[in-house]
N, C-alpha and C positions, 0 to 999 in steps of 0.2 A: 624447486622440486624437479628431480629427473625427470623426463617423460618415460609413461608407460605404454605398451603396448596391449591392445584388447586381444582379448582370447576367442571372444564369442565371433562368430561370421554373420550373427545376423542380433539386430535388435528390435525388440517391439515395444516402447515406450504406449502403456495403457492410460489415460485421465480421463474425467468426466467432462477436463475444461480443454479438450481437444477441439478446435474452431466453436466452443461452448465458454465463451467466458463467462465465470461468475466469480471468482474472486482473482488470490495473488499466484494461483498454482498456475494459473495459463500466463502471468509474466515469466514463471520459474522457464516454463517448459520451451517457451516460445522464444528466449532472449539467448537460453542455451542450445537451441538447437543446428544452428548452425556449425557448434563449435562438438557436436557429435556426428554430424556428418562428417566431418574430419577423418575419424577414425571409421566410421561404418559403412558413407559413401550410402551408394544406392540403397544397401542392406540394412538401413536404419527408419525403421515405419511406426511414424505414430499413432495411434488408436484412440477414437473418439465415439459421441454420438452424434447419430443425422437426424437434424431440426432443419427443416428448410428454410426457414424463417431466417437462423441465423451463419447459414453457410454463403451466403450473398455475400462476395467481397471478401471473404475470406478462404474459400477452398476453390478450387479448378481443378473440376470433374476431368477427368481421361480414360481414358482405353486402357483396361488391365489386359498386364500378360495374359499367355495361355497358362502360365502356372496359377497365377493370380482367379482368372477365370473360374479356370478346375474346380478351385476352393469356394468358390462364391457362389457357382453352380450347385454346388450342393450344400450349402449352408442354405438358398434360396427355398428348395425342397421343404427347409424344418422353418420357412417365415423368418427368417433373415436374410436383409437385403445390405448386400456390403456395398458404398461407391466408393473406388480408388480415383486419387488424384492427387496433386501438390495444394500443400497449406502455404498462402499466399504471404509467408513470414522469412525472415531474415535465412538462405541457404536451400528455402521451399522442400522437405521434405518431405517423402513418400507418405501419402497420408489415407487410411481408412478409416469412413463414417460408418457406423452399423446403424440403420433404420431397424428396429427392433419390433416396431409395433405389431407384424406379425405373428412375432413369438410370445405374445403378452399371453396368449391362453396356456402357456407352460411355466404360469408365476408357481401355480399349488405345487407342481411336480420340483420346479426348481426349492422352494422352501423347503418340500419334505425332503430333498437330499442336505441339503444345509442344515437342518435337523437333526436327521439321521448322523450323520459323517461328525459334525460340528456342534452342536446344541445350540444355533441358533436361532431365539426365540423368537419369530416375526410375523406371529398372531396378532391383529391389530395393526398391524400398519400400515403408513399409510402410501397409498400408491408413488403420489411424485415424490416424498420425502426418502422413501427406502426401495420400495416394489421396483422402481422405475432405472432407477441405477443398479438393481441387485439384476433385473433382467439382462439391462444393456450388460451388464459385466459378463455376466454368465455367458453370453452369447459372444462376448470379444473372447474370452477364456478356447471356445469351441473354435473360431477362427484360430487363433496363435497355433492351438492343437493339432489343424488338418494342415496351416502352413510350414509348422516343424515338417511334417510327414514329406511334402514336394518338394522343398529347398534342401540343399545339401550343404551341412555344415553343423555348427553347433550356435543352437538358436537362445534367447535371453528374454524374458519378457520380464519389463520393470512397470510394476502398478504403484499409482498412486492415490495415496489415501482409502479408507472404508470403503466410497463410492465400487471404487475397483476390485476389491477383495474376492468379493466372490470367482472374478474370475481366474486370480490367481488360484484361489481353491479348490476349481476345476482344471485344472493344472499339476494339481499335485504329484501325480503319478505317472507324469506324462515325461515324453524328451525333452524336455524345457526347462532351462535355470530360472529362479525365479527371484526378484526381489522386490519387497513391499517397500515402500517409503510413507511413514506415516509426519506430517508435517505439523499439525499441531492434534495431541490424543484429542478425543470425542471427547471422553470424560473430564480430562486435564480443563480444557474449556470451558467445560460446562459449570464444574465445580468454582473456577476460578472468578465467573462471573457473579456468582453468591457472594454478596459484599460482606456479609457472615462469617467467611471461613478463608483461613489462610491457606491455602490450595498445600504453599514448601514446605508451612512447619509444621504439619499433617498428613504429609504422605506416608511414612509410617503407618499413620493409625488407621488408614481409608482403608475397607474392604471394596473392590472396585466393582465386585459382581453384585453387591448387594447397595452403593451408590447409583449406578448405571439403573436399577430399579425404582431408586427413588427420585430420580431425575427424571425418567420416561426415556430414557437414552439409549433404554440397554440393546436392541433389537443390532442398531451401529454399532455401539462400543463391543460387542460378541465378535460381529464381523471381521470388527479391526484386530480384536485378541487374537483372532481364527488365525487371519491373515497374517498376521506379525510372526506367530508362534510356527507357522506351516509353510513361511517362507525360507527359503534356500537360504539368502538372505534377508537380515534385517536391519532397514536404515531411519534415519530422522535428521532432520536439518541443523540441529544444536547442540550444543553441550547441557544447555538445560529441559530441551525437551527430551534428552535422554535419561535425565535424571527422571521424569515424569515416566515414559515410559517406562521403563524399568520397574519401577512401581504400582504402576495400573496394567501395563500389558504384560507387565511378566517374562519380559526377553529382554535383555540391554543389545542396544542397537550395535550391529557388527562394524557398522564405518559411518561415518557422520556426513554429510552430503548439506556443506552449507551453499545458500544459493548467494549467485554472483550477478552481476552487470558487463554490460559490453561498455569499459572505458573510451574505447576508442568512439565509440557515437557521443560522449559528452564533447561539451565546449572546452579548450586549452582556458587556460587562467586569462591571457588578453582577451579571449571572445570574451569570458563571464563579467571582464569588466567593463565591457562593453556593452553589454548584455544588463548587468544590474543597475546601472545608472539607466536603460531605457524603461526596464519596468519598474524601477524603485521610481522614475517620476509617474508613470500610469498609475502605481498605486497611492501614492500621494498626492496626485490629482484628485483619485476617488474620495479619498479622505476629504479635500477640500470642498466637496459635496455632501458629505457624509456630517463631519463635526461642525466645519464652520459658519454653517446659518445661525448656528445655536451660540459656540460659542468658538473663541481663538485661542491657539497655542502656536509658538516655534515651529513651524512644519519642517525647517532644515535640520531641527536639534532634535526628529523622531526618528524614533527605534523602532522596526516592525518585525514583531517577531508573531510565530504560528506552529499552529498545532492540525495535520492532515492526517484524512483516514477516515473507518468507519466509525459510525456514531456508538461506540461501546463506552459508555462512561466511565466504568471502572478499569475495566482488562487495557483499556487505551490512556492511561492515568489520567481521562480528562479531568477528575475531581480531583487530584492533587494539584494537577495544572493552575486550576483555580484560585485553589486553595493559596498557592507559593503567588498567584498573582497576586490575590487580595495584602500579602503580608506586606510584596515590593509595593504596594502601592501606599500603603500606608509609611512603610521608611521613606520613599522619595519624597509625600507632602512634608514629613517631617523635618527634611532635610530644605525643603524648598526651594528643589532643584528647579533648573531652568533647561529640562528634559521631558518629554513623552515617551511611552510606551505607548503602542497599541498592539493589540495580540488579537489574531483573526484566528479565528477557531471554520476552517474550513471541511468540516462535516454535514455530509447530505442530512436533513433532516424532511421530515413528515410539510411540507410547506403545502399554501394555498397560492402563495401568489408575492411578487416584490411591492415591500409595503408602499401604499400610495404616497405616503407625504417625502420618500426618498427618491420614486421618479419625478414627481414634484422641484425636488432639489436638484435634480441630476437635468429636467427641461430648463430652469432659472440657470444653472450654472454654467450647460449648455449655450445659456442667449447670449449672457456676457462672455464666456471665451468665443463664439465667433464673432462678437463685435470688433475686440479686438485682433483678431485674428485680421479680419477684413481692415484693419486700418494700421498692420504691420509693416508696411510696405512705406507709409507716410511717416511713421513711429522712426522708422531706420534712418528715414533719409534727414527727421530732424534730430535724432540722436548725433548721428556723422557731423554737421552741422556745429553742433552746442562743442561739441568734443573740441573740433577743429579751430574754431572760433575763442574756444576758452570763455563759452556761456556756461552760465547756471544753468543746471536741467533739472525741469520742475515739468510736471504733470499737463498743466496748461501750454508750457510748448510742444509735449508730445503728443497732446490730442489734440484735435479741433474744440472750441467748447460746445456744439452740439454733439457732440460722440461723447465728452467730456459727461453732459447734461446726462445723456442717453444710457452710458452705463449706470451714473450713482442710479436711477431709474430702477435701472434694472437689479443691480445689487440689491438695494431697498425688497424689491419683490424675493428676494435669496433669504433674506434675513425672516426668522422664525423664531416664534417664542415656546418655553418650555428648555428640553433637553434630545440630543439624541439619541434615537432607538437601541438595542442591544441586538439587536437582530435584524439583515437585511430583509430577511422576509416574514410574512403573516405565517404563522403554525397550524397545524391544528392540535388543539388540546395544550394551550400556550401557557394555558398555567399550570400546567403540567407537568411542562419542560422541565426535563434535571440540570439543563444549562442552563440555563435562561434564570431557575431557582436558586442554583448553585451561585450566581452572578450576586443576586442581590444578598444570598445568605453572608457572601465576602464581603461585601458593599465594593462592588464592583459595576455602577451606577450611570456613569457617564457622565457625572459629575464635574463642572466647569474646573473642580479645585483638583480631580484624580489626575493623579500623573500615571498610572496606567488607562488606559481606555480598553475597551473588550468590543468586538465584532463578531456574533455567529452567523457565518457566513454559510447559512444552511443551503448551499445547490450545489454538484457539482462545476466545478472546471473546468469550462470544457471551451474555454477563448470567444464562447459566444452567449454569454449569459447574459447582457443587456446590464451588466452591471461595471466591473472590472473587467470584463471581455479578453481574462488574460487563461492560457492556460495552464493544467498543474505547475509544471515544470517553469514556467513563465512568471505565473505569484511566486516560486521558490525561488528563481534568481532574483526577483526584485527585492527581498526580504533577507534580513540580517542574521537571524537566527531561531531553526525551527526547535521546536521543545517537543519529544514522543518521550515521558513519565511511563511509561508501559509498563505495567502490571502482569500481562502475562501476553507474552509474545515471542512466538517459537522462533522467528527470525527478526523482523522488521527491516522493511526496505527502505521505508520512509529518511530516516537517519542516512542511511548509506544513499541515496539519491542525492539529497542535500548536500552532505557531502561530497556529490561527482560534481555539484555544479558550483561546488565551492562557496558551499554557505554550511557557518558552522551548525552544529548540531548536536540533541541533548536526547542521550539514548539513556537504559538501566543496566544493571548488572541481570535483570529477570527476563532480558531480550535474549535471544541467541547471536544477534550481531553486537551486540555490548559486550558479553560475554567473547565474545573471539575477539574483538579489537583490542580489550582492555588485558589480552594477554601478550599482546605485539606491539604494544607503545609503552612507553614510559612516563611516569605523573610528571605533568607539564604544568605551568600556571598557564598556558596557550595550546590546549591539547588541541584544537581543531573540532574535536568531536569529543564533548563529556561525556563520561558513563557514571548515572547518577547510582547510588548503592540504595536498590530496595530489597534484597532480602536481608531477610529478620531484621526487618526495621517497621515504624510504626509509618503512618500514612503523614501523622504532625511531624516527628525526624524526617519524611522524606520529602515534604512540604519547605519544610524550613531547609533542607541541603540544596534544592532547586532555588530556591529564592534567594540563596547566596550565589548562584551560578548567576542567574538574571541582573542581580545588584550587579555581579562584579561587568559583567558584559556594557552595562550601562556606563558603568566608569571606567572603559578601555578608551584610550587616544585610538585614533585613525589607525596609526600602524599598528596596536594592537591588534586589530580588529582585521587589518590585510593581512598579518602574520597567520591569523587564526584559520583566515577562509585556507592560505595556502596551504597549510598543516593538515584543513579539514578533506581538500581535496587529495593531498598524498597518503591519510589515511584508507580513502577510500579507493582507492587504487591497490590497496592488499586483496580486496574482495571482487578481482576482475574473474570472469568466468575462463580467462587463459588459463589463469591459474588451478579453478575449483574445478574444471571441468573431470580433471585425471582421477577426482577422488569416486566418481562416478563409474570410469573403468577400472576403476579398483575394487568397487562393488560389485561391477558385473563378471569382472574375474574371477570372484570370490564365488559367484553363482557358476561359477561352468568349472572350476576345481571342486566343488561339492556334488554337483549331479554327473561330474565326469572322470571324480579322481578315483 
């Protein structure tokens, strides 16, 4: 792609997840922002809310201009308080918090102009869910307002999501280009999560003002229409979230704005294989904690493959995941293979606590690797020995026999009867669980004879868990191939990460990242990165096309398997933010030829 040149002199990038994370939109905004400094240099300011709580560590407060000033000065007047400073992220850009709490006594006045203007109806709602974001917006909306007015130049403000809508709305008739980005619809979501109803082969028949009601939705999904339709521009990350939009919001997206990664922070293919042999044995250690008190298998002949993300059952295919495991696990005993599978289902769940009888396992397995540990040194020097000499090397020459005595001891205390858990931790509401039920409705059991094995691995990642103590990124190198079956996901990063780190990966055609790769690669029996086909398909077709993915991956040789990651990491190198970033100043081009042409 040529490069473009930006039109606008100034930009003001609006989110809710500005030094606010709460989901994937503060990756989106944060990974790319260096890479719009570029083009806008000082004149590129992002827009957020001030929680004190969580600006610690990530924002550094500073001394606003006197232009800056000006505008905060009298924004101060109507109980808004702006801090300027640097967000402490990749290129640190110009960044404003609005503390809003002082303007909360202009919720009624703010709603009855969104009313008035908009028909939006936000009777009933509830403070932090809508009130609280409609206020912050409203108030960023007046900020961009009075900063068009002191800068000189032609100014752009890009909001994202509902969150932000309103203040695009107050916007509307002002000097400022405007573009919405809405990244996955309210409604598109919401409907999708009803296991009930096929969100694709129903868009036709949805009436969206009269779902949004029946959902309780409608308050945001108004907002986003509002916003969408009364944007200069209108954008979405997908080729299939536009398809949605276009249908529920009523406007087809002007330019597609898919999100990217910084390639260049991942690891070359020598680090990752350096990198997956250190955590494929942490995690195979763990396993040796995990399975083997109960029962033994091959631990060099296992496969670890995984499923990350948030706990959405359906919208995240964890139930077909299941489903296609349950089916491989029954072909493998059948086959009586001399292989494992274990699939870690790494979703934060509702937990109490790491079940006792696995730190139990993890204190006893503990005892015995540092016995040995402490007797490596004497192991080496009779190993060197037996070698040199052209002895037999047996167990009694490598240990002493009270070390000898000392471990079986201690093994003995490892060994446990029964079966391994399915879960590392206690739940609550554990008969509940849609995993955990899902598990046994497959017979997915942990069964000495299963050649799949199943792990939900309910905590986050975070390298200090007391369990695997590895982090996201860290379980994804160690592991051979991650599976995201996604149902409805307006991008998915998940797939495209794995991919940077060169571990294959099993995306859908109802992703917006499957959907973009599977128009720039061509069918491979070694694609790197699968794009499974779920639309207009049933859950059982899509169950059974994954489980021929998984089968096949189990019977790849080695170079198979090296072939794949490389392929998977050169696919994911199309999705670098060098790239995506221009489609960006394409949108905002598009907003300063409409409010300036």
């Amino acid at each position: 792609m040529n490069e473009i040149k930006q039109k606008a002199d100034y930009l003001f990038e609006v989110s809710w997840e500005v030094c606010n994370k709460v989901g994937g939109i503060s990756t989106v905004i944060k990974s790319k922002a260096a890479h719009l400094i570029k083009y806008y240099g000082e004149k590129y300011f992002t827009i957020g809310p001030y929680f004190i709580k969580k600006v610690t560590g990530e924002f550094q407060e500073e001394i606003p201009t006197d232009e800056l000033k000006s505008v905060f000065d009298k924004l101060k007047e109507k109980g808004i308080i702006c801090h300027y400073g640097k967000w402490l992220i990749g290129g640190e850009p110009n960044t404003i918090l609005i503390d809003f709490t002082g303007y909360v006594n202009s919720i009624n006045d703010v709603k009855k102009e969104l009313w008035d203007k908009y028909k939006i109806d936000s009777i009933g709602s509830e403070y932090y869910e809508f009130d609280e974001p409609m206020i912050w917006s409203h108030a960023a909306g007046m900020l961009i307002d009075e900063l068009s007015k002191v800068f000189k130049g032609k100014c752009v403000g890009h909001f994202h999501e509902w969150l932000a809508g309103p203040g695009l709305l107050y916007l509307k008739n002002s000097n400022v280009g405007t573009v919405f980005t809405t990244h996955a619809t309210v409604l598109g979501r919401t409907i999708a999560s009803d296991e009930n109803i096929d969100l694709y082969s129903n868009l036709d028949k949805i009436n969206p003002d009269d779902e949004a009601y029946k959902y309780k939705v409608h308050t945001k999904y108004q907002t986003e229409k509002a916003a969408a339709q009364n944007a200069d521009v209108f954008t979405t990350v997908s080729e299939i979230t536009a398809i949605e939009a276009g249908s529920l919001l009523k406007r087809n997206p002007d330019v597609l704005l898919p999100n990217g990664l910084n390639l260049d922070k991942f690891p070359t293919m020598e680090d990752i294989s350096i990198k997956h042999q250190k955590y494929k044995n942490k995690i195979k250690e763990f396993l040796l904690y995990y399975f083997f008190p109960y029962q033994v298998f091959e631990i060099d002949n296992t496969y670890i493959f995984f499923i990350a993300g948030r706990y959405e059952f359906h919208d995240k295919g964890i139930d077909v995941l299941i489903k296609a495991l349950g089916k491989l696990n029954e072909k493998l005993k059948q086959e009586k293979i001399n292989k494992t599978v274990v699939a870690f289902f790494w979703i934060p769940g509702n937990i109490r606590g790491i079940k006792s009888e696995l730190l139990s396992n993890r204190r006893h397995f503990n005892d015995v690797r540092d016995t040995i540990d402490d007797s490596l040194p004497d192991i080496r020097n009779e190993l060197i020995h037996a070698i040199v000499s052209n002895q037999k090397i047996d167990e009694k020459k490598l240990l002493d026999q009270d070390i000898l005595e000392d471990v079986k001891r201690k093994i003995m205390r490892l060994k446990k009867e029964g079966k391994p858990s399915l879960a590392t931790h206690d739940l609550y509401e554990e008969n509940s669980d849609a995993i955990l039920n899902a598990f046994k409705q497959h017979n997915l059991n942990n069964e000495e004879s299963d050649k799949v094995k199943v792990i939900f691995y309910s905590i986050y990642l975070t390298g200090a868990d007391g369990l695997l103590d590895t982090s996201y990124y860290e379980s994804m190198l160690g592991s051979q191939l991650g599976i995201f079956p996604s149902y409805y996901e307006p991008w998915g990063y998940t797939p495209l990460e794995a991919g940077a780190l060169g571990v294959a990966s099993v995306t859908t055609d109802l992703a917006g990242f499957g959907r973009f790769i599977s128009k720039k690669i061509k069918k491979d029996d070694l694609p790197g990165i699968y794009v499974l086909n779920r639309l207009n398909k049933s859950e059982d077709e899509t169950a059974e096309d994954l489980n021929k993915i998984m089968y096949d991956y189990v019977h790849f040789t080695k170079d198979q398997r090296v072939r794949n990651k490389i392929k998977a990491k050169k696919i994911a190198s199309l999705a670098d933010w060098k790239n995506f970033v221009q489609f960006y100043i394409k949108a905002h081009n598009k907003a300063v030829d409409k409010k300036w042409s």
